[in-house]
C-alpha positions, 0 to 999 in steps of 0.5 A: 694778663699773658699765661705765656711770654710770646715773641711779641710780649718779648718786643713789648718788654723791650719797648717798656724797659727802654720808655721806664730808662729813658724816664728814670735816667738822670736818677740812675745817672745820680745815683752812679758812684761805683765802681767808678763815679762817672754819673752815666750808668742811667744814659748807658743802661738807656743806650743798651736796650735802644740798640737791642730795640734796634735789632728786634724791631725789624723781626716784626716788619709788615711781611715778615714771618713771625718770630718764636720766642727764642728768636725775638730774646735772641735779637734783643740780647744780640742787640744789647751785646753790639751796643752795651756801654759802660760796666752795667751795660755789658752786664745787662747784655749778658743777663739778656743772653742767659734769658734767651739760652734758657727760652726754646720756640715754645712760648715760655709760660712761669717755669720757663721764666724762673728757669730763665731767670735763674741762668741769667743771674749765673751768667752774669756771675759768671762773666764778671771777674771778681763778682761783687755784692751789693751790685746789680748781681745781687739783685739778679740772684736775688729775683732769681732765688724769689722765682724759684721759690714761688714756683716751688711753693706753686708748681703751676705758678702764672707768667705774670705771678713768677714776673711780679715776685721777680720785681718785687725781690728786686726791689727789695734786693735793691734797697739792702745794696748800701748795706752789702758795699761799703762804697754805696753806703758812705754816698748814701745811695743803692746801686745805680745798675741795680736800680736800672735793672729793678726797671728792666724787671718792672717792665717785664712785669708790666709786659706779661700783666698788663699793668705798671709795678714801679713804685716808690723804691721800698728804702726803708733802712737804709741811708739811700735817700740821702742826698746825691754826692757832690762833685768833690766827694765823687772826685775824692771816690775816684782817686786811686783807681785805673785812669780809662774805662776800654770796651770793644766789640771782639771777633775771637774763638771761644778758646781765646778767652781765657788768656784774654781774660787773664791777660786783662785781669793782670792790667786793671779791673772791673774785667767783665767779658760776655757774649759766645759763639764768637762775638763778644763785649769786653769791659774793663778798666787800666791805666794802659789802654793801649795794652787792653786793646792789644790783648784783644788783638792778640785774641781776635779781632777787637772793633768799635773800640771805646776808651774813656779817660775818667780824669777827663770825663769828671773834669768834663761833668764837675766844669761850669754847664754855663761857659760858653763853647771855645770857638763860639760855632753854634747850630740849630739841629731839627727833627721833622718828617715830610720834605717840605717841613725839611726845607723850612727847616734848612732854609732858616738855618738848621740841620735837618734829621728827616725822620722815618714817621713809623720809626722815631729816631734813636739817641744814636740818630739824634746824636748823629745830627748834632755832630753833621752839624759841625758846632760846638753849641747845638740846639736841639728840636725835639718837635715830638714829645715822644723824644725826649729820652732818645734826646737826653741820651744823646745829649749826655754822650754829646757832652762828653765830647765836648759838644754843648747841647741844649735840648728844647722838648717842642712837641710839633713842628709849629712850636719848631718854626717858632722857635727857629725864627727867633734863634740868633748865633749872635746871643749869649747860648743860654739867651738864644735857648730861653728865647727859643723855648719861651717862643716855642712854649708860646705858640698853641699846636694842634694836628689833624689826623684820621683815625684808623679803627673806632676807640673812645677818645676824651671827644667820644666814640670814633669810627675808622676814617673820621677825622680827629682834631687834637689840640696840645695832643688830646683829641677835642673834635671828631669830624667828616671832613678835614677842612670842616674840622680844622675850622672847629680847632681853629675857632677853639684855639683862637677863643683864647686868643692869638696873632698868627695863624700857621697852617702846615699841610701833608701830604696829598691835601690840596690846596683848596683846604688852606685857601678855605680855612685862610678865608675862615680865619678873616671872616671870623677873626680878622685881626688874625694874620695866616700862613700856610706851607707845604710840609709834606708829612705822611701820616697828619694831614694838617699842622697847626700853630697859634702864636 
């Protein structure tokens, strides 16, 4: 347990909070019926805290000096203010900056934290127009008020002791919010940004305590587990209010803002503007968006200008997910690390996202792949367990633009290949993509690599530069020698059976490797066909796939 939130906890919070809304995101996405029902608050909130992610993450580079406290919440609220989507998300920008206005270079110890905790619930106040309770201001004030409290009642109260009664004030913030908005409670449901930030504080928690606080939301009371609304009854809720959400980043004088904001109060609602020192994040929602953003030209210099036509977007969400794309283009995009696995890839067809090995790519990344590859139905090869939320946000923004994609979860680049050799353009999509998972699901991967310093694995104790063999991702034979134990793996895989052998090499393992564990496999499993590429990854020094 932490007795101070120093610039590397700030970091890990960060990474928490976007693993905890990549994981809840489809729930927060369901449970978005206000202001507006557009069912993407989770995938918002998620794309948030990935472009604060992106811009601390470099502060803590091999080399670099290391960051105070301040700079780090800095990053992380800068960051969050460049990439916040939809109402929740400038919202959430804004509470990060109130923290990192509240926290010096001092690493901040319990009462530095509900200080924090307090400024950024008045910041978001006041950055929304018209505050509205029962939302995710309610719930800030309200682990705001529960902080303050606790060190009132204990002036030398703990990081982790004004974290957790935070969280747990939050929580139960959260679960009054169809009580407080009339809107939540006919849908049945508590409020989708407050939910996410219920999760940003979880991760906080988690952060400075060392252990996880989410549970199952305390609901009791409350009409918040009844079922998510239909299509239809989210339609009928959004019938009668401003036709396009406009966010954009705006280079202006603080002295602008106040007409701006006026000006824009007069074209909708849902006004929220955050951000100081002459960069800000404007949200609101009208039925001129031409006049919303000429505002902002009146103020500054608006840019990275957003508008959404809701109409459009709930055609978009409530039309069949089965029809097929209009012109019938369809792409396979991959993810893979190493040169050699990249020209695999793109010699069977696919478009290739050559990944940095000590940065898995962001939604931004991904959904930047499946645009290059110009079609209007995309499969899309995770080839690592770790993407899968990156991928979801990516998916969800996607399909917004009308691109239909399919996300197949492959945890290795094997199930990849396997999957890409059995891919035809000429099948129905939805046929193409469960013959692309069944032969992916179908081949049995492992990997080799070395360990860096000693640690228990489920095979026992390792020691730095002992080669470990981890089949489906746990480690299962610790050894010496990569040809050695690579022979053990296979003999383990292939005790269950198989047709084809696929070895992948990485980089700088010679060829001697393959051409033993080639001969191995005949000796010891002659009806057992091998084939070996070149892949080239940095850090695995072997790839293995049993079909």
């Amino acid at each position: 347990m932490l007795d101070t939130l120093d610039a590397p906890a700030v970091r890990t919070w960060c990474r928490l909070s976007l693993a905890a809304l990549g994981q809840a995101r489809e729930e927060i996405d369901a449970l978005n019926v206000y202001p507006v029902p557009d069912g993407d608050t989770g995938t918002n909130l998620y794309l948030t805290v990935e472009s604060a992610a992106e811009e601390l993450d470099p502060l803590f580079a091999p080399g670099a000096e290391p960051p105070t406290p301040a700079q780090a919440l800095r990053a992380m609220a800068h960051g969050a203010l460049l990439g916040a989507r939809g109402n929740s998300g400038v919202i959430l920008a804004q509470l990060l900056r109130g923290i990192a206005a509240s926290v010096g270079d001092a690493p901040a110890d319990g009462a530095a934290l509900c200080r924090a905790l307090r400024r950024a619930a008045d910041a978001g106040y006041e950055a929304v127009a018209k505050p509205v309770e029962g939302t995710v201001l309610t719930v800030a004030a309200a682990a705001a008020e529960a902080a303050e409290a606790a060190a009132a009642a204990d002036p030398g109260l703990s990081l982790g002791a004004a974290a957790e009664a935070a969280y747990e004030a939050a929580r139960v913030a959260l679960s009054r919010t169809p009580l407080l908005l009339e809107v939540l409670g006919r849908a049945g449901v508590v409020d989708a940004g407050g939910r996410g930030l219920v999760t940003v504080l979880g991760a906080l928690a988690d952060a400075v305590t060392g252990h996880t606080p989410m549970g199952p939301l305390a609901l009791a009371g409350t009409r918040a587990a009844a079922p998510t609304p239909s299509h239809t009854e989210v339609h009928l809720a959004a019938e009668g209010g401003p036709g396009y959400e406009v966010i954009y980043l705006l280079d202006a004088e603080d002295g602008e803002l106040p007409a701006l904001r006026g000006r824009l109060a007069e074209l909708g609602d849902s006004l929220v503007v955050v951000g100081g020192d002459g960069l800000w994040n404007v949200h609101v929602h009208v039925d001129d968006p031409g006049a919303a953003v000429e505002a902002g030209i009146a103020a500054g210099r608006p840019y990275r200008i957003r508008i959404t036509h809701f109409a459009s977007a709930a055609a978009t969400a409530a039309a069949n997910p089965d029809a097929d794309a209009p012109d019938g283009s369809r792409g396979v995009v991959s993810v893979v690390h190493g040169a050699g696995l990249a020209g695999l890839c793109t010699d069977a067809g696919a478009t290739v996202l050559l990944a940095d090995p000590d940065r898995p790519p962001s939604s931004t990344e991904l959904a930047s792949a499946v645009r290059r590859s110009h079609a209007r139905e995309v499969v899309l090869l995770l080839n690592d367990a770790e993407l899968r939320a990156a991928a979801g946000a990516a998916a969800e923004q996607l399909r917004k633009e009308g691109v239909r994609v399919a996300v197949i979860p492959t945890r290795s680049p094997v199930q990849g290949l396997a999957a890409l050799a059995v891919h035809e353009p000429a099948r129905r999509f939805d046929e193409d993509v469960v013959a692309m998972t069944s032969a992916a699901g179908a081949t049995r991967h492992a990997e080799l690599a070395v360990a860096e310093g000693e640690s228990w694995t489920m095979a026992g104790v390792c020691q730095a530069g002992d080669v470990l063999g981890l089949i489906d991702g746990d480690v299962a034979v610790i050894g010496g020698e990569t040809g050695e134990t690579a022979a053990v793996v296979l003999d383990r895989m292939l005790a269950a059976g198989g047709e084809m052998v696929t070895l992948i090499l990485g980089e700088g393992v010679p060829d001697e490797v393959a051409d033993r564990l080639i001969a191995h496999v005949r000796r010891a499993h002659p009806v057992v066909d091998t084939l070996v590429y070149r892949g080239g990854q940095p850090l695995l020094p072997l790839l293995i796939g049993v079909e």
